[in-house]
N, C-alpha and C positions, 0 to 999 in steps of 0.2 A: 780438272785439278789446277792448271793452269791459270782459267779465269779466277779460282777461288785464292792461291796466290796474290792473283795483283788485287783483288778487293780488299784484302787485307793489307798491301801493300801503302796502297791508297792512303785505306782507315788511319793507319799509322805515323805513313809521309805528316798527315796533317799536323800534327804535334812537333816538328820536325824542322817544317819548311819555315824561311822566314824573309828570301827574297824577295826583293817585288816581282813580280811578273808581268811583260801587258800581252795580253791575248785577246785575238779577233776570234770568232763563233760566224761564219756565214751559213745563216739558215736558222728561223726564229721557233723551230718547231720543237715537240719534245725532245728529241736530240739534243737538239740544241739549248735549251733552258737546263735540259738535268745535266750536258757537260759544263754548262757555266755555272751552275750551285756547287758540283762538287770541287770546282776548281778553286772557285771563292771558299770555300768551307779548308780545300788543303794547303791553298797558298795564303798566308797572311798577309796582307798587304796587297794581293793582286789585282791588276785591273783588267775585267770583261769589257768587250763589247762585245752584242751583238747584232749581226747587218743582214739587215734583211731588203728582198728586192720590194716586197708591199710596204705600203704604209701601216700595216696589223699586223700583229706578232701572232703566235699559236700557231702557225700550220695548218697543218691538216686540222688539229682539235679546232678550228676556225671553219675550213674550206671542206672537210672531207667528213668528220663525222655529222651523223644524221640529224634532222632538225628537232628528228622526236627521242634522242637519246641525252637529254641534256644531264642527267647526270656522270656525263661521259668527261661531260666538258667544265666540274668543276674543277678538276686539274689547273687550269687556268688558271685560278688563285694562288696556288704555289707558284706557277710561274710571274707572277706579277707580283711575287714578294720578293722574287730573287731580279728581276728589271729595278725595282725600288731600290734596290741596296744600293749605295753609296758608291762603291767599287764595281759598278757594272753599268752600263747606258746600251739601250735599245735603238740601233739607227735604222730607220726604216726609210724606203723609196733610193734606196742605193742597191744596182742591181751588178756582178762580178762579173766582169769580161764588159761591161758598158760604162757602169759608172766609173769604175778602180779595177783594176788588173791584178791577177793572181799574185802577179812579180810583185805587184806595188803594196802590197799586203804583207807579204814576206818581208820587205826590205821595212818595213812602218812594226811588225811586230815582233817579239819574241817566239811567239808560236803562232800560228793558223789552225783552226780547224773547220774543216767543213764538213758541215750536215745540212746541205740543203735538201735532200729527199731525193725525190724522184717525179719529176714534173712533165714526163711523157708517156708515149702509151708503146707497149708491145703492137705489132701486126699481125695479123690472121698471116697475110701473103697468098692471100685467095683471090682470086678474078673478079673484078670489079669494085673491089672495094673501095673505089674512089669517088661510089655515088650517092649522093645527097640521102640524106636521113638515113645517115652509118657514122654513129656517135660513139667514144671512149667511154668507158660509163665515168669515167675521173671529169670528163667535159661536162656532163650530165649533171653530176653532183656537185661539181664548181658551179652551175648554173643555179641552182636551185640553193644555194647555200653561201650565191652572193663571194663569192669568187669574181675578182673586178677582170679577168682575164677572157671571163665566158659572160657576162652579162647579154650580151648579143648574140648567145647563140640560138635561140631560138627554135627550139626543136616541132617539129609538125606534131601535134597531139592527136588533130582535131580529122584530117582525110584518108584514118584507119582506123579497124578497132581491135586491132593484133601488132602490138610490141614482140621481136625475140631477143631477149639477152641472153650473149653468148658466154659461156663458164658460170661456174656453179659456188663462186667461194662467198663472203661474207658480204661484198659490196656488191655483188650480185643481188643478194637478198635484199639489201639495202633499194636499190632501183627499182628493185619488182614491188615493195612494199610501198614508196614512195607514189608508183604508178596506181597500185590499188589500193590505198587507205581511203576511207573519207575526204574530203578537204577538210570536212569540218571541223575534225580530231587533228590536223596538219593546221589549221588557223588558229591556232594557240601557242603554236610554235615561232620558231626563229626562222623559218623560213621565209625566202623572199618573197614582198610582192607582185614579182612578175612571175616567179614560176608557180606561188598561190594561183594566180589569176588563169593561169596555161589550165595544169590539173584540174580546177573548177568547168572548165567546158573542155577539158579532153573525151575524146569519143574510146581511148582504147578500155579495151574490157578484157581483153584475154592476153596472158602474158605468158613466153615460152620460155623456161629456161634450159639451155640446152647445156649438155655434158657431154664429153668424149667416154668417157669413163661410165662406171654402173652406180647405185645409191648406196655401196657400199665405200665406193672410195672419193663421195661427195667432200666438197672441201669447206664448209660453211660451219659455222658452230653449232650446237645447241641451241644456246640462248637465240641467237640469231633465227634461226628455224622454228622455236615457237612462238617467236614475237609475229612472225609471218603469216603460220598458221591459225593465229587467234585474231585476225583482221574479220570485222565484222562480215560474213552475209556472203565467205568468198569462197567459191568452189575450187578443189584442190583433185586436180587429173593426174595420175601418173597410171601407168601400164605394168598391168601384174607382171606381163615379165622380165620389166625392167627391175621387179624387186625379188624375182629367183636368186639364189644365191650358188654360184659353186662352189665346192670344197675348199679353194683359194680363199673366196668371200670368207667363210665360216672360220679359219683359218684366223684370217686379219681381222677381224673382226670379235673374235676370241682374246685376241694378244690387243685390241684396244677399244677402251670403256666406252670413249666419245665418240667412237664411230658406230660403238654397237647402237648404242641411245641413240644416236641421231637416224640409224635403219628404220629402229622402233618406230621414233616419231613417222616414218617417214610411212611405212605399212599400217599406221594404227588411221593416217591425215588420209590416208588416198581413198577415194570416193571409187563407190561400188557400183563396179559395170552397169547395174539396169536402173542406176539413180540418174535423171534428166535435171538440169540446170533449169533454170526459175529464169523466167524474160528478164532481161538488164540485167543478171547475176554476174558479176563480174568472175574470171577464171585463173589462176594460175597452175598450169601444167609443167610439173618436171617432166624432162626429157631425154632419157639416160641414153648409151650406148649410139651417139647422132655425131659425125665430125664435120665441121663448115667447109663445104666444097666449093662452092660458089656462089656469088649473092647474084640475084637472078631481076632486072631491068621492068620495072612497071609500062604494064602495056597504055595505063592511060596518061600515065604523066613522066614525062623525055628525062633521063637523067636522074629520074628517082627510084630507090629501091620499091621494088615489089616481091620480094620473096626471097627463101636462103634455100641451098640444096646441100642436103646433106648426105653424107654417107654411113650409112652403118657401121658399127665397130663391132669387135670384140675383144676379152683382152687373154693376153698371151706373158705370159713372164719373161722380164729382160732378164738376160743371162748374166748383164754384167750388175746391177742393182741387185736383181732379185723380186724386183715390186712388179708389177699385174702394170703393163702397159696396154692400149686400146690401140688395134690396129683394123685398117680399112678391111671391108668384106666383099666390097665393087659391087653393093646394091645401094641404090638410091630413093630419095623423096625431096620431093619440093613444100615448101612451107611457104604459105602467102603470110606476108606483111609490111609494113607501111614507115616502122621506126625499127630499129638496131643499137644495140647498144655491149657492145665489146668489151668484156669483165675479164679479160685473158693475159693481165697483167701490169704492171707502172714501170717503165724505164728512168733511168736516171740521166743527165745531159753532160757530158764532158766541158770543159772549161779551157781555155789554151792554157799551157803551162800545168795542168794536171795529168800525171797518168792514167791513165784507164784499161778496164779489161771490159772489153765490148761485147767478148764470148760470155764472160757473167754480167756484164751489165752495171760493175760495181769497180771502186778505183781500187785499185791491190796493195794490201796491206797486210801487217802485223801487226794483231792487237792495237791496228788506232792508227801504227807509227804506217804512213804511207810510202809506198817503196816507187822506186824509179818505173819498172814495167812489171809486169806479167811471168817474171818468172824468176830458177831458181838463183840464178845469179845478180837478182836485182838486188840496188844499193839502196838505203834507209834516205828519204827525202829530209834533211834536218829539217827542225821543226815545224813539218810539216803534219795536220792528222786528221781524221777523219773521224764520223762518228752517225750512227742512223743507217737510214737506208741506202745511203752512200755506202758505206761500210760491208756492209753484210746483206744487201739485196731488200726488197720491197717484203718482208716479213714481220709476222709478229703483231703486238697489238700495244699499245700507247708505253705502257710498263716495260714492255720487252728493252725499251730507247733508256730505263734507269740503267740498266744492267750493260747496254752495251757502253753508254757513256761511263761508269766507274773502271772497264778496260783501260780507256779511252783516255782519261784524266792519269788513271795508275802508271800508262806509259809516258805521258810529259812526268808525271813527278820523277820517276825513273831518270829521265834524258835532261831535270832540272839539278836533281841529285848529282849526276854526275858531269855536269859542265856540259853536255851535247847541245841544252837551249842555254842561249843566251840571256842572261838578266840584267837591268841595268848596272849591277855591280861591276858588269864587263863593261862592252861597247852600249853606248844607252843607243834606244831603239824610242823614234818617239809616240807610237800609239796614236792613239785617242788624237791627241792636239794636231800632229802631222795628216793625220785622216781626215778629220774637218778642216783642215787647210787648204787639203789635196780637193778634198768635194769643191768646198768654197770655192778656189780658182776655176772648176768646171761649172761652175752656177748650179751644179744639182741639191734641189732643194729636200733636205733630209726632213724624217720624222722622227722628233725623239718620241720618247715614251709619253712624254705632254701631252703630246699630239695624237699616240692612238687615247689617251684617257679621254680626250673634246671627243674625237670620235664615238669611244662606248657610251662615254654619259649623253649626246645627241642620239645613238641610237635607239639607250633604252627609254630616251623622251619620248621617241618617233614609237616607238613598242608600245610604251604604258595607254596610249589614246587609243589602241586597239586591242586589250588586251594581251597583249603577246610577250615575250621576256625583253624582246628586243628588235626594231625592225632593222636590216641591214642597209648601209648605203653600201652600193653595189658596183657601184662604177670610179675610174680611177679618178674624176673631175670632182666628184663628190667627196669620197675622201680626202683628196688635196685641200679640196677648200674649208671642210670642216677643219683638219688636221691644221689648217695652218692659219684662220683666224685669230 
């Protein structure tokens, strides 16, 4: 009820307002583009920027989704109509806490807000995790998706033929698919080519995906599970009785539609006990009710994983939730394998001068408006705010960032409404001009919007001679010097 309030709120403000405003947006991703349209659309007269630490805007719709879901990524378009707009500039290769400081944002704008994501990874916290070929699957998919951060990371393909990705949610599916598609249906795609060139002579064939939990309370979609299932020529393992069900199961499972369907799929895909796999058939096995207990030291090669051990679950009802939690049952197995890749969540990074709650992972807030700490007597940050997976934790899916950005927006109009931000009509603040002042004297060399457009249109040059939509320049040297010829 609350958020339907301030969307309305919003709606309204826009007719309304006629201040100018200058607002900073650090973080170029959907967050961030849908809080700078609706802000342009309420505030008349307003000026956006927004600063991003790459030289390319989009975000994740850039670095995280998949090479073969390009209608994912016409989104982009809107956002590169709302970068064009007159009252908004895209500064890219200006990074917060290096280039410009939180304070110095503050004191340069009317409002702040930040959505830069979440550009870390959760931890297992299991024993040994600290050895080679035990990857983030967010590093995985930076890599193959031309992310200039991971260009070098180079994962071993080729001295195993057993992958296990650990958690079961959508990017999980996403990795396990990536590892088992064709190349050749991935070589029409936007994917890099170095990570083309990897997958074309990877040896791995069998892929674990592993769950704490049972295939009833898998956390992946639909759509996503049968795009996986319908990869050519690939056999699909799960363990009948990981797909029994108890009362609990049948239960949750009754009260929701998308889990039922997705059981479905999942009992209709699993291949039957006395069916044998085909020589080279490549495999992916779910693997329900298993907790990572340890990752276990390759006996031929020093420093490198050679196996995970896990532990059996079962699940038990939290008393205080109510939901079916998976707890240990003190029996074991070992699982050989050569690459790792860890789906068990994205953290977000703190900034000096920002608040944070480190128990959730997210900076604490009200509706947008960001508050001093963590708790109930925290004081409202003036114009300070937040938006994305800053905000509200690593959830949801591209559309989910419309909705939280109209909060988001609804609360500066609120705190513009009523004199809490400052507009030039008060003390003038100088935005934009003060900010490229402030870079200019540190010599850091910004990208506008110009500059990622040299970028896309070299890209899809580099693409069109290989078929491809687009080939990516990968690395941060390449970029710079396209972007800034």
């Amino acid at each position: 009820m609350a958020l339907s309030r301030s969307l309305n709120f919003c709606r309204s403000f826009s007719t309304v307002s006629s201040e100018p405003l200058r607002v900073c947006i650090v973080g170029s991703g959907p967050a961030g583009f849908y809080t700078a349209d609706k802000i342009l659309k309420a505030h008349e007269g307003a000026e956006v920027d927004i600063v991003d630490r790459l030289p390319t805007p989009f975000g994740l719709v850039r670095s995280g989704v998949a090479p073969d879901h390009p209608e994912t990524k016409i989104v982009t378009n809107q956002f590169s109509r709302v970068a064009q707009n007159r009252r908004c500039s895209f500064i890219g290769n200006v990074s917060l806490g290096a280039s410009i400081s939180l304070a110095e944002l503050r004191e340069l704008y009317d409002a702040v807000v930040l959505s830069y994501g979440a550009e870390s990874d959760q931890a297992l916290g299991i024993p040994r995790e600290d050895l080679s070929g035990i990857y983030a699957a967010r590093e995985f998919v930076w890599w193959y998706n031309g992310h200039p951060d991971c260009r070098n990371l180079a994962p071993d393909l080729k001295s195993s033929d057993t992958a296990v990705i650990i958690g079961q949610g959508n990017v999980a599916l996403d990795v396990a698919r990536i590892l088992l598609r064709p190349t050749s249906e991935l070589a029409t795609t936007d994917i890099t080519c170095h990570a083309l060139a990897a997958l074309s002579e990877s040896s791995i064939r069998k892929v674990y995906l592993v769950g704490r939990r049972g295939a009833a309370q898998a956390a992946f979609t639909a759509k996503e599970l049968r795009e996986v299932l319908r990869i050519k020529d690939l056999s699909i393992e799960i363990r009948q009785a990981d797909l029994s069900k108890t009362p609990a199961d049948e239960e949750e499972l009754k009260n929701n539609r998308i889990k039922r369907r997705i059981h479905e799929l999942l009992s209709k895909a699993a291949t039957p006990a006395t069916s044998v796999c085909n020589p080279g058939q490549k495999e992916l096995h779910f693997v329900f009710f298993r907790k990572p207990d340890r990752f276990l030291e390759s006996d031929c090669r020093s420093g490198h994983v050679g196996g995970l051990r896990v532990e059996r679950t079962i699940l038990q009802e939290d008393v205080g939730s109510g939901k079916q939690i998976a707890v240990g049952t003190g029996l074991f197995e070992e699982m050989e394998c050569g690459l790792v890749l860890k789906s068990v969540g994205y953290k977000s990074i703190p900034v000096v001068g920002l608040p944070f709650d480190h128990r959730k992972g997210i900076v604490p807030n009200v509706r947008g408006r960001v508050l001093s700490e963590a708790s109930e007597d925290a004081q409202v940050e003036k114009g300070l705010y937040v938006c994305g997976w800053l905000k509200r934790g690593p959830t949801g899916i591209i559309a989910t960032n419309l909705y939280c950005a109209e909060e988001t927006v609804a609360s500066i109009s609120e705190d513009v409404e009523r004199g809490v931000v400052t507009s030039r009509s008060g003390l003038s603040k100088s935005g934009r001009e003060g900010l490229l002042q402030l870079l200019d004297s540190r010599n850091v060399k910004i990208v506008p919007f110009g500059g990622w457009e040299k970028i896309d249109s070299e890209e899809k040059r580099r693409g069109s001679l290989k078929n491809k939509p687009r080939e990516k320049l990968a690395s941060w040297q390449d970029l710079l010097e396209v972007a800034t010829k």
